[in-house]
C-alpha positions in Angstrom: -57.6 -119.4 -29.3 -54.2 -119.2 -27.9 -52.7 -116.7 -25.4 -55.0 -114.1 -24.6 -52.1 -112.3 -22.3 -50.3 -110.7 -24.9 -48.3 -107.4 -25.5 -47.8 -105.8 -28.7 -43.6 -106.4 -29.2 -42.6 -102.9 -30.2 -39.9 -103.2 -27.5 -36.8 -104.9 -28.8 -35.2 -106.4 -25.1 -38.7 -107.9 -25.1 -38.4 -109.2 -28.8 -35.5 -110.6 -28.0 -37.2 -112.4 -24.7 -39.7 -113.8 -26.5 -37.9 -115.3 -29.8 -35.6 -117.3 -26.9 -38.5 -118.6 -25.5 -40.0 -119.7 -28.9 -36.2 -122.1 -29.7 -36.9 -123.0 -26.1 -40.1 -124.4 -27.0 -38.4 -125.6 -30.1 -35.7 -127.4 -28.2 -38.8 -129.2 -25.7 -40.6 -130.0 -28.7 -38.2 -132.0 -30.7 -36.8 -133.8 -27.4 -40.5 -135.0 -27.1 -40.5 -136.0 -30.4 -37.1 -137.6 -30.0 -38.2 -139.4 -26.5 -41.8 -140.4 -27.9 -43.3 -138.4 -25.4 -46.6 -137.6 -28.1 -49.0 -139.7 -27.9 -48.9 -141.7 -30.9 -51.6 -144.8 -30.6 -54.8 -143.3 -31.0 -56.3 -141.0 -33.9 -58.4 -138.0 -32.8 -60.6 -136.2 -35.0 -62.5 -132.3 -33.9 -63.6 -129.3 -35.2 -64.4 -125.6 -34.6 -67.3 -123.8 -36.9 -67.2 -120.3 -37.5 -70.3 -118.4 -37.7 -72.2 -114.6 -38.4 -74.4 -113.0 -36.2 -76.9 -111.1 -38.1 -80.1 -109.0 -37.9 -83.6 -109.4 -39.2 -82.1 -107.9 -42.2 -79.3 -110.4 -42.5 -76.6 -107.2 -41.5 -74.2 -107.8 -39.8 -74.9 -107.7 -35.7 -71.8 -106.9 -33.2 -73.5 -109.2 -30.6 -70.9 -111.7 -30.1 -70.2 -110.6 -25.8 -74.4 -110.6 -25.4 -74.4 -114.0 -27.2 -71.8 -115.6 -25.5 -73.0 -114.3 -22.1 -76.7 -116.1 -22.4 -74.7 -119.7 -24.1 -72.5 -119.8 -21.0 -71.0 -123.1 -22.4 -67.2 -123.8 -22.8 -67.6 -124.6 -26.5 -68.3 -120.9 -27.2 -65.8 -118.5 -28.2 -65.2 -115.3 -29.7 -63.5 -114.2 -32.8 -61.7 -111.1 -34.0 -65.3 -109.2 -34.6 -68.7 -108.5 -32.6 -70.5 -110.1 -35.7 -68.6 -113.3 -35.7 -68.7 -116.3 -33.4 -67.2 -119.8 -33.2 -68.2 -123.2 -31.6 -65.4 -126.2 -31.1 -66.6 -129.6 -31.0 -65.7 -132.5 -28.7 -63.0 -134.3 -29.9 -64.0 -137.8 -30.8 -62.0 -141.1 -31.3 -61.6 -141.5 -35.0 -63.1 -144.8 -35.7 -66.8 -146.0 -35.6 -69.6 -143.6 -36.3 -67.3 -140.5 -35.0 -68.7 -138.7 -38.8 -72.0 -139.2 -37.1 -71.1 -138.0 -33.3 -69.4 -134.8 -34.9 -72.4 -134.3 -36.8 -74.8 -134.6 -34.3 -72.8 -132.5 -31.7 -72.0 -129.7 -34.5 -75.9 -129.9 -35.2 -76.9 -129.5 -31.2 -74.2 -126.6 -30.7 -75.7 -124.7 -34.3 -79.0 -124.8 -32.6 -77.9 -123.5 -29.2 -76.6 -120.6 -31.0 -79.9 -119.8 -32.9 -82.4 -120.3 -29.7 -79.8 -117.9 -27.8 -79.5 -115.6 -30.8 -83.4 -115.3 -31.4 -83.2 -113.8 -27.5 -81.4 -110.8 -29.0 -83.7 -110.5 -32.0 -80.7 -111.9 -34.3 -80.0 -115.3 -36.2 -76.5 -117.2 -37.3 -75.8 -117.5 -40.9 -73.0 -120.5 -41.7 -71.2 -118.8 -45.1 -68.0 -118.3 -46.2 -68.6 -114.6 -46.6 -71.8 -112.9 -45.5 -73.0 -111.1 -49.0 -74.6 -108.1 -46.9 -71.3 -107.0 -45.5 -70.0 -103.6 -47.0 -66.5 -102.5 -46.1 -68.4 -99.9 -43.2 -69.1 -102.7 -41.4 -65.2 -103.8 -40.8 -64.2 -100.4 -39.1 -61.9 -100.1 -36.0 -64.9 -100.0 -33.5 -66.3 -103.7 -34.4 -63.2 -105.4 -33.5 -63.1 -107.8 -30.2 -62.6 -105.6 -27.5 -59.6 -108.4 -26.4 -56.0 -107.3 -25.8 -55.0 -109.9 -28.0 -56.9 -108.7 -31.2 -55.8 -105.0 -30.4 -52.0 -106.0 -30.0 -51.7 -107.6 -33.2 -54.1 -104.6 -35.2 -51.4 -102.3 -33.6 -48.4 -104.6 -34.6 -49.7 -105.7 -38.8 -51.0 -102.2 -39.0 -47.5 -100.8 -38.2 -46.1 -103.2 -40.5 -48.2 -102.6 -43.1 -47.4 -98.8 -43.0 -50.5 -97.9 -41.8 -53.2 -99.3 -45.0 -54.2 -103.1 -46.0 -54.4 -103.5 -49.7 -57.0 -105.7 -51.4 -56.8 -106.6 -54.9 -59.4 -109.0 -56.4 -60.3 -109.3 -60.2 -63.3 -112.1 -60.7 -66.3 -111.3 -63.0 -65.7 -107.6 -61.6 -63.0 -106.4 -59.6 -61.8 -105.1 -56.2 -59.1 -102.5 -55.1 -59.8 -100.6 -51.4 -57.3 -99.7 -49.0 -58.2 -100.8 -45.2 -56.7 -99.2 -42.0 -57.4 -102.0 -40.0 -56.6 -105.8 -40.3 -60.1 -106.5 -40.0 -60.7 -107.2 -43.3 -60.0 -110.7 -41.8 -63.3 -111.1 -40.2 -65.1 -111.1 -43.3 -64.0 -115.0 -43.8 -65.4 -117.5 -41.7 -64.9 -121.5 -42.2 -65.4 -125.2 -41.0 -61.9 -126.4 -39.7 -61.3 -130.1 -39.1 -58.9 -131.2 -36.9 -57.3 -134.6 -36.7 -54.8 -135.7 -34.2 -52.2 -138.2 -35.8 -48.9 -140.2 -34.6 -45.8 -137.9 -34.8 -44.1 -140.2 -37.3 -47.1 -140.1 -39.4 -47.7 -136.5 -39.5 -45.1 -135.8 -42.4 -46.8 -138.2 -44.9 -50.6 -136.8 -43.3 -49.7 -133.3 -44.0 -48.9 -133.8 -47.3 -51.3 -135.8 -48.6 -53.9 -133.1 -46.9 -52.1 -130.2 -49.2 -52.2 -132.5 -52.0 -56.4 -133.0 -51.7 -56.7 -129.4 -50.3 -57.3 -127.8 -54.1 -60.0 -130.1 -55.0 -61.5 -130.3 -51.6 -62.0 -126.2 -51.9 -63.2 -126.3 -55.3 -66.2 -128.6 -54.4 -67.3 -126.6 -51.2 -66.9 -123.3 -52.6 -69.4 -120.5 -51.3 -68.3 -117.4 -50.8 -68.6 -115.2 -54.8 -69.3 -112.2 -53.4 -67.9 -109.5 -51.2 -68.6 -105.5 -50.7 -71.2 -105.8 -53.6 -68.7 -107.8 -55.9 -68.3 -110.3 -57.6 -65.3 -112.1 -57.3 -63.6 -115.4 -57.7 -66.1 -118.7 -56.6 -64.0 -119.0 -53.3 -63.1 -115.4 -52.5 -61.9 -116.5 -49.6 -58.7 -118.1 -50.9 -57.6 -114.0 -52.1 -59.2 -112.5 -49.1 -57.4 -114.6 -46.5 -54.4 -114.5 -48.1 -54.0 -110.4 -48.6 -55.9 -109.7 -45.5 -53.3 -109.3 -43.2 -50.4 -109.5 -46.0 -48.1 -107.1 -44.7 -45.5 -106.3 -47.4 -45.2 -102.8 -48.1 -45.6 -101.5 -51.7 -42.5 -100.4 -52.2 -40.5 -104.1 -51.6 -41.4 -106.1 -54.7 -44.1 -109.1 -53.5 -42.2 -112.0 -55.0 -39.0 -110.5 -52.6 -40.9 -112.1 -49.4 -43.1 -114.2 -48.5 -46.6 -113.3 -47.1 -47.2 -114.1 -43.5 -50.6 -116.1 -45.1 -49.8 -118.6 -47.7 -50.9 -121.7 -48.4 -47.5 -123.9 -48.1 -44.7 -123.9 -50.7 -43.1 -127.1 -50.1 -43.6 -130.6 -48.9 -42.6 -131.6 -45.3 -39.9 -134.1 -45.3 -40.0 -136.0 -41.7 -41.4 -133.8 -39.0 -43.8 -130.7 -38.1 -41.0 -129.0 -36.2 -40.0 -128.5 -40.5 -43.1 -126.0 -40.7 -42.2 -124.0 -37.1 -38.7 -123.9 -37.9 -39.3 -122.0 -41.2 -41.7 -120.0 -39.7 -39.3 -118.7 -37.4 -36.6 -118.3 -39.3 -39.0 -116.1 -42.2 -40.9 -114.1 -39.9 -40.3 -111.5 -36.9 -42.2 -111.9 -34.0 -45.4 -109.7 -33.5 -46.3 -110.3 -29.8 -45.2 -111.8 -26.8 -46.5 -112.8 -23.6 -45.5 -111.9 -20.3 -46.4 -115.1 -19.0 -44.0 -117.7 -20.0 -42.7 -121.0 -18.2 -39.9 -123.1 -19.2 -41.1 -126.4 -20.7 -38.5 -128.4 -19.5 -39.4 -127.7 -15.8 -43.1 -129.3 -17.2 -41.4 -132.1 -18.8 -39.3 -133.2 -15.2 -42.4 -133.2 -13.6 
């Protein structure tokens, strides 16, 4: 989830605060690297599924503070919308019957969200994109009520000038104009997680990227969204224009969208991705609560 503590970065002394505290993190983060200091001789593997809370109707249900108050477990958290909800899993040693323990544990947590969910006269639905929702049900007033989800709505919105644009052409087509990055919460996913040696992560990346097309293309699920139907994985289109911020009048090809789905290879080191990533984009929040790593690292 991140920091939660955030303010929106409209303030340019406070911009400036925050982007030096970023190439300080930078700075601990490649003198870990450099000193061995990650934990390189064991393989980790996790998770975190995604989920819709829905009605007897299968609509969309803005229950996600009720549901999370009856779970009361740690692996529970919210997501930018009342109607969504997300559960991490343990992680596991990669080795053995970990497939099986990940299984089994994402299983167990599925159906403590159901038997907490029927309390409220609602169900979870695991989908890509929930075919009831209609563009009504993204408005301003369903959004997380965290100051983290406002901040950045306040920050992409601003960027944006004020209106998201969604352009989808599949068996029929899309074009809507959004006031609200919430367009966002209509995707929901399985994410894997797998903790790797630092010297190994270069050649793990890329051979993830290079398996990621036909990965997608054998899970797809998600054809349909407002009442159309789109590509097989609308998701891919939805994620990527959701929160694309690029005003109309700078060509598209001129930058690059804050979403994307990589445009190079990594050479030798992940601090490659955060580096460009830096460089490309301005900051959109900051956090008030920032500690020097390096006092962590004498420690």
């Amino acid at each position: 989830m991140g920091e939660l503590q955030v303010t929106s970065t409209q303030n340019a002394e406070q911009m400036r605060f925050f982007m030096k505290c970023l190439l300080k993190d930078m700075e601990a983060l490649e003198h870990m690297l450099r000193a061995g200091m990650i934990e390189s001789d064991r393989l980790r593997i996790g998770a975190e599924q995604e989920m819709f809370i829905v009605d007897h109707a299968y609509r969309p249900a803005p229950l996600a503070l009720e549901m999370l108050k009856i779970l009361d477990d740690p692996h529970f958290t919210p997501e930018l919308a009342l109607f969504n909800l997300e559960y991490n899993l343990d992680p596991f040693d990669f080795s053995g019957d970990c497939f099986a323990k990940l299984e089994e544990q994402a299983n167990d947590l599925l159906a403590l969200a159901r038997e907490k969910a029927r309390q409220l006269n609602a169900d979870v639905v695991l989908t890509g994109i929930l075919p009831t929702l209609r563009q009504s049900d993204v408005e301003l007033g369903i959004i997380t009520p965290l100051p983290r989800y406002f901040a950045l709505n306040e920050v992409l919105t601003n960027l944006c000038g004020g209106t998201f644009h969604l352009r989808i052409k599949g068996v029929d087509e899309l074009r809507i104009q959004h006031k609200s990055m919430l367009l966002e919460a209509c995707n929901t996913s399985f994410q894997v997680h797998l903790q790797v040696a630092a010297d190994d992560f270069a050649k793990l990346y890329n051979i993830s990227q290079l398996v990621a097309a036909p990965v997608m293309a054998a899970a797809v699920n998600s054809p349909l969204l407002f009442g159309k139907r789109l590509w097989r994985e609308t998701r891919l289109a939805l994620f990527q224009q959701s929160i694309d911020t690029r005003r109309n009048e700078i060509p598209a090809r001129a930058l690059m969208p804050r979403v994307s789905f990589g445009n190079k290879w990594v050479k030798s080191s992940v601090t490659e991705i955060f580096q460009e990533d830096i460089s490309r984009f301005r900051v959109l929040l900051g956090s008030e609560n920032y500690k020097d790593p390096f006092d962590s690292l004498s420690k």
